[in-house]
Backbone bond lengths (Angstrom), bond angles and torsions (degrees), N, CA, C in turn:
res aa  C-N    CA-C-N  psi(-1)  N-CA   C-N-CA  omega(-1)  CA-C   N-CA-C  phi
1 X - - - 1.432 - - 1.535 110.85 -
2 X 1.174 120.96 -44.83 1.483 118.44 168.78 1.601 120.16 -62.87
3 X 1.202 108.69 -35.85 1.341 108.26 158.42 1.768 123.28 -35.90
4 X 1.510 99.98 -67.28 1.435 117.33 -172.75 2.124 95.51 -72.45
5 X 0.910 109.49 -28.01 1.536 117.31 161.40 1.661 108.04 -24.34
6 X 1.858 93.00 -91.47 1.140 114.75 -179.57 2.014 131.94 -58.39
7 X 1.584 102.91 -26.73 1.255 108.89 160.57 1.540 122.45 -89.69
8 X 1.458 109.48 18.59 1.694 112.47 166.11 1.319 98.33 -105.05
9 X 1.556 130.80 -24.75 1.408 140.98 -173.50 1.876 105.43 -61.52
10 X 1.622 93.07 -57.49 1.715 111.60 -175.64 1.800 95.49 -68.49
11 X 0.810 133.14 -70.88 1.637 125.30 -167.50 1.870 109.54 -52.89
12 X 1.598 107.83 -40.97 1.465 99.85 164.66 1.619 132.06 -53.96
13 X 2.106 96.08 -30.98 1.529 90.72 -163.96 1.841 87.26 -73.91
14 X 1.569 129.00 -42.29 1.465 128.67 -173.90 0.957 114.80 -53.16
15 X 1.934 131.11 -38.18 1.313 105.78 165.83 1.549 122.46 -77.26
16 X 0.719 105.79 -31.70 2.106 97.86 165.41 1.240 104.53 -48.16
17 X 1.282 123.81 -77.35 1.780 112.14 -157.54 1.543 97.27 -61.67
18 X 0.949 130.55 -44.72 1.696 127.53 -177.71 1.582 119.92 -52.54
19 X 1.476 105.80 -46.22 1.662 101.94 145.73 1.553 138.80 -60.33
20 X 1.244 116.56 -30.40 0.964 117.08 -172.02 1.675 109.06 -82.30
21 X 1.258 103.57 -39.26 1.724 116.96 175.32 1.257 127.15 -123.96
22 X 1.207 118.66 39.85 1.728 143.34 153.01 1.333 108.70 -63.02
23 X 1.280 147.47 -63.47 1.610 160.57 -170.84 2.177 93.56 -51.77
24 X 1.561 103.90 -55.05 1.635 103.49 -155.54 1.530 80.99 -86.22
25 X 1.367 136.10 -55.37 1.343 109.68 179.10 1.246 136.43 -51.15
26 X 1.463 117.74 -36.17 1.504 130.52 178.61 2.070 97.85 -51.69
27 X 1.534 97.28 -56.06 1.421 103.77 -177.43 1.514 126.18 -45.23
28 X 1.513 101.45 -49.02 1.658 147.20 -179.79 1.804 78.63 -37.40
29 X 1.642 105.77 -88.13 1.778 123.00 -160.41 1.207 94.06 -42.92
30 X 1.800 131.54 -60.12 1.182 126.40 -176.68 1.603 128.44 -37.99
31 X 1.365 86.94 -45.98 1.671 76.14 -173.14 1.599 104.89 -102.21
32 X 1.108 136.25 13.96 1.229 138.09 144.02 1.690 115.87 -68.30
33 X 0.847 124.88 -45.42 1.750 142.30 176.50 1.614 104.48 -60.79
34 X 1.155 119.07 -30.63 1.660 111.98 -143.19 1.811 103.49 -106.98
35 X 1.863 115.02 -12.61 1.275 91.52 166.67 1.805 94.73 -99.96
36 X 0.828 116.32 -16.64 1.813 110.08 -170.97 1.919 87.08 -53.29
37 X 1.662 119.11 -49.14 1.287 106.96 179.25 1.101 118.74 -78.79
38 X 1.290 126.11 -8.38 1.622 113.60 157.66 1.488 120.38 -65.24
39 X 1.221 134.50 -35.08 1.195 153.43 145.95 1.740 113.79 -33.21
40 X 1.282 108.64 -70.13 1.686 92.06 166.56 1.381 109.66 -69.07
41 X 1.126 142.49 -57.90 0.844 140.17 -156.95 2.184 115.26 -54.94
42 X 1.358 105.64 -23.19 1.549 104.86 -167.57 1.698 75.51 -83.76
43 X 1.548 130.11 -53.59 1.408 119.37 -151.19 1.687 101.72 -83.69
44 X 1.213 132.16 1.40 1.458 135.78 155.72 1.401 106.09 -60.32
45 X 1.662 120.84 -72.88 0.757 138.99 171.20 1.882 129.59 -20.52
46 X 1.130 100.02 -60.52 1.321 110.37 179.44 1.693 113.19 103.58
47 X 1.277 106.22 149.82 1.645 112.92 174.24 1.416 114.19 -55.92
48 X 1.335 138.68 -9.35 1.461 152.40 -175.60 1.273 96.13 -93.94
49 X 1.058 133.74 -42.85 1.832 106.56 173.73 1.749 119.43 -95.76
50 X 1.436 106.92 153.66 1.490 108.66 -157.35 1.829 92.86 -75.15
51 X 1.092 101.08 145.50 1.485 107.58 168.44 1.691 114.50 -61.13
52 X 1.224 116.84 -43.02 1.900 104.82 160.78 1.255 112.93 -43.53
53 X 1.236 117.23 -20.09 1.656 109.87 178.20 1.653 109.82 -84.48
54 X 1.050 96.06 -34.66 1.630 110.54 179.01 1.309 107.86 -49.80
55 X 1.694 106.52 -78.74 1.346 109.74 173.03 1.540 121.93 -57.56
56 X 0.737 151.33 -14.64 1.454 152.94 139.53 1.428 117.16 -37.50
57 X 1.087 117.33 -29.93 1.365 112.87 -164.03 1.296 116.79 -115.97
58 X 1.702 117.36 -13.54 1.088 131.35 156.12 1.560 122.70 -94.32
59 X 1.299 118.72 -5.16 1.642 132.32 161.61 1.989 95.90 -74.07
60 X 0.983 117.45 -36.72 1.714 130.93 -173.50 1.762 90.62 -67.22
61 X 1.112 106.08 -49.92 1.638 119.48 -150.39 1.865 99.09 -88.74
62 X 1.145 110.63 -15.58 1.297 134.91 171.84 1.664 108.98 -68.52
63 X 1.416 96.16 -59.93 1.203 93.49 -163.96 1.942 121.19 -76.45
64 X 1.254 89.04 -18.88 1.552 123.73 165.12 1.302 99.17 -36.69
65 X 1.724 94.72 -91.04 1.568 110.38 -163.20 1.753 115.18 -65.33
66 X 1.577 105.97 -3.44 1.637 98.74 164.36 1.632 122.41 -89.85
67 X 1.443 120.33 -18.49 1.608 118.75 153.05 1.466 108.26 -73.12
68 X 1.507 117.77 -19.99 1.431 103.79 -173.18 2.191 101.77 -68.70
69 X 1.367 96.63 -56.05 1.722 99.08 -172.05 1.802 100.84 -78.69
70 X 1.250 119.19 -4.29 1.622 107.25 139.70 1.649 133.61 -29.49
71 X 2.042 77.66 -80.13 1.550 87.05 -178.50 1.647 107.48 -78.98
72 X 0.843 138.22 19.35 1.366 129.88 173.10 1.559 101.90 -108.10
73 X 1.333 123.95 -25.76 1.438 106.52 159.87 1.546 108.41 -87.53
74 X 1.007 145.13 -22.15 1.470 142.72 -176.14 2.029 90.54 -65.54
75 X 1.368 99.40 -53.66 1.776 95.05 -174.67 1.137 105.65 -51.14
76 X 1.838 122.38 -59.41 1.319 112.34 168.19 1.716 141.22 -22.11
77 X 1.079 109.81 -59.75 1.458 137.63 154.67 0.920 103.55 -39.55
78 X 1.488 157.38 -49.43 1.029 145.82 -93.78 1.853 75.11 -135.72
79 X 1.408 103.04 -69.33 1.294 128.11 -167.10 1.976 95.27 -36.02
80 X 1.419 111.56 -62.40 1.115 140.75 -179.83 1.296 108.57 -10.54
81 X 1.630 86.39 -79.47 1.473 108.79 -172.41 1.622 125.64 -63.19
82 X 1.142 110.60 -24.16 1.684 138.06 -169.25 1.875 109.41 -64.79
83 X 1.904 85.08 -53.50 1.381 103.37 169.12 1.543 110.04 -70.70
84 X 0.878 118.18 -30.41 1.930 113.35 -179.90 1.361 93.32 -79.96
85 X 1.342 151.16 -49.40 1.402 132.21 -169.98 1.087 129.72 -75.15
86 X 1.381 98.64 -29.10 1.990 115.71 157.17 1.339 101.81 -68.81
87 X 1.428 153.36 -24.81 1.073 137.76 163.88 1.568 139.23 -64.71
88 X 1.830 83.17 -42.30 1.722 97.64 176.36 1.651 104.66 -86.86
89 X 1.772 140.71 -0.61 1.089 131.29 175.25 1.813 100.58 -95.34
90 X 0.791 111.74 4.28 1.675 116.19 -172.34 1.966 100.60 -90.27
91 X 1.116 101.06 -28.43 1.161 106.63 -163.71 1.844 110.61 -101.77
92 X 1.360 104.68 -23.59 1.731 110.71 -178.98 1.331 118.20 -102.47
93 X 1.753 103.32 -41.49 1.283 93.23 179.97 1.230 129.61 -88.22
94 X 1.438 127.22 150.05 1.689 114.93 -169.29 1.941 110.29 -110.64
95 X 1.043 98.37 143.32 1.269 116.52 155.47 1.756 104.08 5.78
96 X 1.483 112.98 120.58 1.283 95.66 172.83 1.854 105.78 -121.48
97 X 1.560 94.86 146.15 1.728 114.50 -166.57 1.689 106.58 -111.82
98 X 1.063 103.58 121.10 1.364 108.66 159.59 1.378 127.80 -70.61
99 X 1.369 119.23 118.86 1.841 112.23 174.34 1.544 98.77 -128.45
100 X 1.444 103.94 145.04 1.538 115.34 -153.74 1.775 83.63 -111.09
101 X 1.199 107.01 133.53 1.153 118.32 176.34 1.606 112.21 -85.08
102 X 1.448 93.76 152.02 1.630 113.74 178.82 1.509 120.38 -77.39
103 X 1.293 110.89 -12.70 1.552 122.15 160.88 0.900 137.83 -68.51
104 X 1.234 105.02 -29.78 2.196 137.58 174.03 1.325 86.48 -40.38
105 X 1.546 107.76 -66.98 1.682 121.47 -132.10 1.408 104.35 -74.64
106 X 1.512 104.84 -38.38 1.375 91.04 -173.50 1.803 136.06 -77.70
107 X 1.812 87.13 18.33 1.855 98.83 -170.27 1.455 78.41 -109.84
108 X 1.296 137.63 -14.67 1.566 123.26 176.03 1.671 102.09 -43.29
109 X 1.618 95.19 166.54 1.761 110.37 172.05 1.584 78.35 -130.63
């Protein structure tokens, strides 16, 4: 039980900071990612297409891959929290019993 204690402690402190700084990190990866792909992307490309096209298409490709590491931290989060509530319901809720009431019976035929 202290075990599952202390790993509801660690997944609580990750979903806090992960909420709180999901938006600037998502942004953070984005714009770290997006000139390295401007970079492949002009020498993929070739000297025949204008670089406004370049950047255009990796500002497009930008904006892509920033809902993409959105939802991959929102899933994260998601995951997070799922495992902490399956943790803390393991521990409170009890066993559930059926008892058949004596009122039932007496509307039987």
């Amino acid at each position: 039980m202290v075990r599952h204690h202390s790993r509801v402690q660690v997944l609580g402190r990750r979903v806090g900071w992960l909420d709180r700084h999901r938006r600037k990190l998502s942004i953070a990866i984005t714009l770290v990612l997006c000139p390295l792909m401007l970079l492949r992307a002009t020498d993929m490309l070739g000297s025949d297409w204008p670089r406004f096209h370049a950047v255009l298409m990796v500002g497009v490709i930008g904006i892509v891959m920033w809902a993409v590491v959105e939802t991959t931290l929102a899933w994260l989060t998601a995951m997070w929290e799922t495992e902490c509530a399956h943790l803390l319901r393991e521990q409170r809720i009890p066993r559930a019993v059926v008892h058949r009431s004596r009122r039932l019976t007496l509307f039987r035929k």
